[in-house]
N, C-alpha and C positions, 0 to 999 in steps of 0.2 A: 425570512421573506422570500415567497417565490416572485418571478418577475414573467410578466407575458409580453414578448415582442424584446425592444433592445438590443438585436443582433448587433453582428457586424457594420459596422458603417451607420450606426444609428445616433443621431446628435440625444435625444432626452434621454435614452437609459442608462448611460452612464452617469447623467446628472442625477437621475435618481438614485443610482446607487449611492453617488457619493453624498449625497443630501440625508439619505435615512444610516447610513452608519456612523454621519457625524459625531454625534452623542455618542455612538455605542450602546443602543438602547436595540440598534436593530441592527441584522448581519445578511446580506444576501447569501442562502445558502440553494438556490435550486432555480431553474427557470426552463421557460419553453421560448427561448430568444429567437428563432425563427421559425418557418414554418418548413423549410431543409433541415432536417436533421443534422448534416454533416457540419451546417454553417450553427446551429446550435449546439453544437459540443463543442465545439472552438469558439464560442465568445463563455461558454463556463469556463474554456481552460484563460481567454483572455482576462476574464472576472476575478481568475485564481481561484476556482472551487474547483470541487470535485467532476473529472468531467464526464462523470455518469451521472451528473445530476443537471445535466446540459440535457432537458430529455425532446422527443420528437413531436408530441402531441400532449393535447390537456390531460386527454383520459389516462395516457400514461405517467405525468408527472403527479395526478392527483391520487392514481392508485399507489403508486411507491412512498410519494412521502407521507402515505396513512401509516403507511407500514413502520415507520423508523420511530426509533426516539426522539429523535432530534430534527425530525421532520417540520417544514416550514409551519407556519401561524397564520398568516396572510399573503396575500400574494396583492403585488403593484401592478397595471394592466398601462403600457407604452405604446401601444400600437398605435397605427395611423385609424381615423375618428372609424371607417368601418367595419373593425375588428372589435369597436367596444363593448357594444349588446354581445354578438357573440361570448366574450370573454370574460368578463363583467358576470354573465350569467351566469355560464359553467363554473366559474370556482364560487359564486352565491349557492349556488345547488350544488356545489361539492362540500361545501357545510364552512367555506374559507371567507372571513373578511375582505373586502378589495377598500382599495385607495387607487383610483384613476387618473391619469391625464384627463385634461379638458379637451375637447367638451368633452356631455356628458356620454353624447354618441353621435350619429350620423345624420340623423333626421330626428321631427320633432313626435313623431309616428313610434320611431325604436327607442325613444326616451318614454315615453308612457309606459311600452313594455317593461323596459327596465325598472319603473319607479315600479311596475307590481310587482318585479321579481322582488326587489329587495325589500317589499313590507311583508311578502309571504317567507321570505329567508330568514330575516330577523337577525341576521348581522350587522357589523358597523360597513357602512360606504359613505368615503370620504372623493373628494376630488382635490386635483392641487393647482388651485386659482391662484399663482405662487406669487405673486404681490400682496396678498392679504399676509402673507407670512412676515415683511416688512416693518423692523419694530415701528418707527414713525408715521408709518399707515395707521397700525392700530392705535399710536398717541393720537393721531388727527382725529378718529374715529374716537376714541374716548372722549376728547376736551370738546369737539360738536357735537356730541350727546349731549355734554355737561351745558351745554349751551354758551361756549365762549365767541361763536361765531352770529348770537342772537338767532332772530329767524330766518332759517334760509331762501336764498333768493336766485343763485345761480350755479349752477356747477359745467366748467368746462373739463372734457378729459380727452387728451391727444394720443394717440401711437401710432408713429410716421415710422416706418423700415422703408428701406430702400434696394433692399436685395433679390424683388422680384422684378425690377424694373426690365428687364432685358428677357431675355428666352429663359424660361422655369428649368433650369439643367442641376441633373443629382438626383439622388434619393429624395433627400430632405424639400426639394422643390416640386418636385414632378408627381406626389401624390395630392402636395396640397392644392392642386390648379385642374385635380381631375374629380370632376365632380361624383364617380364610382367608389370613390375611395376617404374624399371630402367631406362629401355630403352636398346639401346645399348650399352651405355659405361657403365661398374662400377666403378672403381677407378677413371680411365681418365673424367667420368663423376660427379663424385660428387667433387673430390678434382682437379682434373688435367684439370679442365674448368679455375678455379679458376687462378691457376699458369698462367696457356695461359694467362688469361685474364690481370692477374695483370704485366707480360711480356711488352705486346703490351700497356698500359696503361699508365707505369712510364716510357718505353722509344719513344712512339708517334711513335711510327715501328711497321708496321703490317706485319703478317708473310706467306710468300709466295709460302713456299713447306717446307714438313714436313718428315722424315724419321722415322716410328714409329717401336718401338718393346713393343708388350702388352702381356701380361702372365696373366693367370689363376695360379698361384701358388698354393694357397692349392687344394689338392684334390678333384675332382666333383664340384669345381665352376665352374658355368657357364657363368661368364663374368670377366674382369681383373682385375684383386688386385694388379698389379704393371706394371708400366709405365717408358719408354725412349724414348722419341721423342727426336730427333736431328731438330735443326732450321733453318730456312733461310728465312731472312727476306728482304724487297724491297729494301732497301738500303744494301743490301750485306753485311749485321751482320749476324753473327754466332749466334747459341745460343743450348742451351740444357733444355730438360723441362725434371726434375725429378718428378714424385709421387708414391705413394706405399704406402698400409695402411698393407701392413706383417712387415714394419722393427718394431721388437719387442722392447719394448721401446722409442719407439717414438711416442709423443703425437699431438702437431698440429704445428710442424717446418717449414711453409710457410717461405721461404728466400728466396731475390733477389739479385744478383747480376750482376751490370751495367759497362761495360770497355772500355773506349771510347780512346783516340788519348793522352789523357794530366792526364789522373785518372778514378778513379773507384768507386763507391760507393757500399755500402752494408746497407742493411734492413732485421731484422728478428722479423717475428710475436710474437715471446714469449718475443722479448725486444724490444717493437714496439716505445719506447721512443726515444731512439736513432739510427742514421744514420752515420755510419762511413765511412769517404771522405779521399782516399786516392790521394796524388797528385804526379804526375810527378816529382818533385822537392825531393821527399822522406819523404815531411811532410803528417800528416794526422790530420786534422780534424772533432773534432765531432759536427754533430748536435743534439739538444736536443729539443725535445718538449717545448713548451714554450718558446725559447730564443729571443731577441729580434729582432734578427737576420734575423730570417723567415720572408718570405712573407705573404701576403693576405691571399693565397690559403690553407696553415696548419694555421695560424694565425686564420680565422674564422672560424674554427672549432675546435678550442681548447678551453677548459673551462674552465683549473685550472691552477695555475701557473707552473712555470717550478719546477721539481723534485715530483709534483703531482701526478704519473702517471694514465694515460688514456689508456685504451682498447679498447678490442672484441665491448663491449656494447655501448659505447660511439663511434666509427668506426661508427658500425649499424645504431643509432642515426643519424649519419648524413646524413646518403643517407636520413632517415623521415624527415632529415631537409632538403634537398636539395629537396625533396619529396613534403615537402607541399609549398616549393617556386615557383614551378611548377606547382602546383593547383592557387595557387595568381596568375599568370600570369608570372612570374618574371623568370630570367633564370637560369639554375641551370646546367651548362656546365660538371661539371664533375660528373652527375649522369649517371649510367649504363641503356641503353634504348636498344629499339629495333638494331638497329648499333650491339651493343656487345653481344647479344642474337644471333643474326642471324652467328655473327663472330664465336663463343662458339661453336654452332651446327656445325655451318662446320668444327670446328677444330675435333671433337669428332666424326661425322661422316666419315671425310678423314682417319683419322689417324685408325678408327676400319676395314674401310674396306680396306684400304691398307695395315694394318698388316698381316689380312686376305689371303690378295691377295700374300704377301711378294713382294710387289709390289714396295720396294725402295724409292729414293728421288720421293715424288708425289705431286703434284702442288694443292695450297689451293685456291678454286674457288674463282675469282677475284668479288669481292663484291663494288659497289658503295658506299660511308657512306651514312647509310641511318637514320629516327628520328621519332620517333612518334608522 
């Protein structure tokens, strides 16, 4: 695996690293971790590779490791959102797979580019929506297919941070609050892609008009640090998308909530172990990570036994496992591709410019499923 961005002082590219070598299916061996040269050979020598393979620019890392034997396979793209077309692109057209950070890019303008680049490239492009990676995600989503929740009727899904509440200071804060680097969305764009995403995911319903209200809450921000879209989705479910990175004291509280005809399920990222199934009848059952009870779809992705608990990194992990099942040839169904990338942009773009506009219920352009 080559990696783009991830330097120094970067919170996700180490997560990714340690995400896709879990297994040992995949090995970071080469990247272009900044765009200084100097500071990219010192995060390969911090990586532990070779730190000639810490190179300066794309052109140069894509022409050396044509050359090796043992030259990278694919390359993971970390960058802040408007590096991703760029990047995204050149190693599509250097003839390399990618697996991206979310979003899919910056705007919903260099997302259309990108979707032609990679139907004319004809490689695999994945994204890491990395709560879909979450074995009891994917049991929720199995058992409401299977219809244990009857017909759907409501879905609420939260995610409250609270660490931009005060002056945007750091690396990590100070790209996502500048809309040159951002994009359009801020909050709705870094966390409230996520929420959408993992919405339409665990209940197989995609969303069909959106009522947004977006705030700039602290002073002299220039893009939104909290979020209220109201939902409506094709099957005439309700739903509400909360995020906000002001509510003070609040660290990474991703929760869903699913309310169908017969019962209701709930899932929360800080106790992403268990699943709690409420039924019609007044009983409630829990599911737990590891029970024997689970299907397939959390079952092959879980690692340790039950009361083990598994996480953030082990989630991440799996999209690089479903990741490199897709380089084998093999099919890897509930990895996030092109489909959820393109879905994500239009949700982040409808909802900024109808805020915008005060534009009311406004209809989410009707998208074919499409796949890389």
């Amino acid at each position: 695996m080559g990696m783009i961005g991830g330097g120094p002082g970067a919170f996700i590219g180490p997560i990714h690293r340690i995400a896709a070598e879990l297994d040992r299916e995949i090995e970071l061996v080469a990247g272009v971790f900044s765009s200084d040269s100097g500071r990219s050979r010192q995060a390969a020598v911090d990586y532990a590779i070779d730190p000639e393979r810490g190179y300066p620019d794309l052109a140069t890392m894509f022409s050396a490791e044509r050359q090796r034997d043992d030259g990278m396979d694919f390359v993971c793209v970390v960058t802040p959102n408007h590096n991703h077309l760029p990047s995204v692109r050149a190693a599509l057209e250097a003839g390399y797979p990618v697996i991206s950070d979310k979003p899919m890019t910056a705007t919903l303008a260099e997302a259309k580019e990108l979707a032609a680049t990679v139907g004319q490239a004809g490689r695999p492009y994945a994204l890491t929506f990395t709560y879909t990676g979450y074995p009891l995600v994917r049991e929720m989503r199995e058992r409401i297919a299977a219809g244990a929740l009857g017909g759907l009727r409501k879905v609420v899904v939260e995610y409250p941070q609270g660490w931009l509440a005060g002056e945007a200071e750091g690396k990590q804060a100070e790209w996502r609050v500048d809309p040159a680097r951002a994009g359009a969305g801020g909050c709705i764009g870094d966390i409230g892609v996520h929420a959408f995403n993992l919405a339409e995911f665990v209940t197989g319903q995609r969303v069909s008009q959106v009522f947004p209200d977006l705030a700039a809450v602290v002073p002299g921000r220039k893009l939104d640090d909290d979020c209220t879209v109201l939902l409506r989705f094709e099957n005439g479910m309700r739903g509400v998308l909360l995020a906000s990175q002001i509510e003070v004291g609040e660290l990474n509280g991703l929760r869903i909530r699913v309310y169908g005809e017969s019962g209701g399920m709930v899932w929360h990222q800080e106790t992403p172990n268990t699943v709690t199934w409420h039924k019609i009848d007044g009983k409630t059952e829990l599911l737990r990570a590891g029970d024997s009870s689970l299907g397939p779809a959390a079952t092959s992705v879980t690692r340790t036994p039950g009361g083990h608990p598994e996480g953030y990194l082990e989630a991440f992990a799996n999209l690089y496992r479903d990741f490199a099942a897709l380089l084998r040839g093999q099919d890897a169904p509930m990895l996030p591709g092109l489909d959820e990338g393109m879905r994500s942009m239009l949700f982040i773009d409808t909802s900024v410019s109808a805020n915008a506009e005060q534009a009311g219920w406004t209809q989410l352009p009707r998208q074919e499923r499409i796949s890389a």
